[in-house]
N, C-alpha and C positions, 0 to 999 in steps of 0.2 A: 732469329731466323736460323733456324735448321742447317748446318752445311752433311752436302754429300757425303758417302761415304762412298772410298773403290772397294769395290767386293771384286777380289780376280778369279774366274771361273778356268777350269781347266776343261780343254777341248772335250775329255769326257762329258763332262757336267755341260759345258753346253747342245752336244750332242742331246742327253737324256732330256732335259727345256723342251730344243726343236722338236722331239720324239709327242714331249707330254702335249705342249701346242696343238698337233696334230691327234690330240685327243686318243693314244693307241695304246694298245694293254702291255703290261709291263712283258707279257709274253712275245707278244710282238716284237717290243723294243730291243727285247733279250736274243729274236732271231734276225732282227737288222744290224743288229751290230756283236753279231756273233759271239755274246754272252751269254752266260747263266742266266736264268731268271733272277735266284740269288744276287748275282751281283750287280743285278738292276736294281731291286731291293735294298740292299746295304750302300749300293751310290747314292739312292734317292733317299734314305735318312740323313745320309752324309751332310747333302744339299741341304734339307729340310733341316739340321741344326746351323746351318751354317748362315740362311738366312733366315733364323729364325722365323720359321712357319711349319705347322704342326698337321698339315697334309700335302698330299701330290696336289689337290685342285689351290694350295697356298700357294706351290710353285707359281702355277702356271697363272695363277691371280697375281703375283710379284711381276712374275717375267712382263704380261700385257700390259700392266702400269709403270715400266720403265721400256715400253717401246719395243719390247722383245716378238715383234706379229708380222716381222716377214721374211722369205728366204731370204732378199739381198739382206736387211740384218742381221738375218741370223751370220751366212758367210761373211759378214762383213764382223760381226763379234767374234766369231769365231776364227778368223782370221788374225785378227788382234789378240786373242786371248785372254782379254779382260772384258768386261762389262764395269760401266761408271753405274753407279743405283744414286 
């Protein structure tokens, strides 16, 4: 049997999750949180090596299979600063 791994997310990285969730262009995400487009881009390869997944729709197929699909979650991970996978 498989045990968990903790992957600890930084309130960035789960900001950009909640962003992708909400289905919103990196442009978007880049003017809600008062970023470059750029460095929405180089966060989200960050991510994508980090959970090993080789697109934005891998994110956000991760995030949904570990529970990652609603505000209170999200504040509630983000609050914490970790997410358990």
């Amino acid at each position: 049997m498989p045990t968990s791994v903790e992957i600890h997310f930084t309130p960035r990285e789960i900001q950009l999750i909640a962003h992708l969730i909400k289905d919103e262009s990196y442009k978007i995400i880049a003017q809600q949180l008062s970023i470059s487009f750029f460095t929405v881009k180089n966060e989200l390869a960050h991510l994508r090596t980090k959970i090993q997944k080789h697109s934005t729709h891998g994110i956000v197929a991760y995030a949904l299979q570990h529970g990652f699909t609603t505000d209170e979650m999200i504040e509630k991970v983000f609050y914490q600063g970790k997410w358990v996978a």
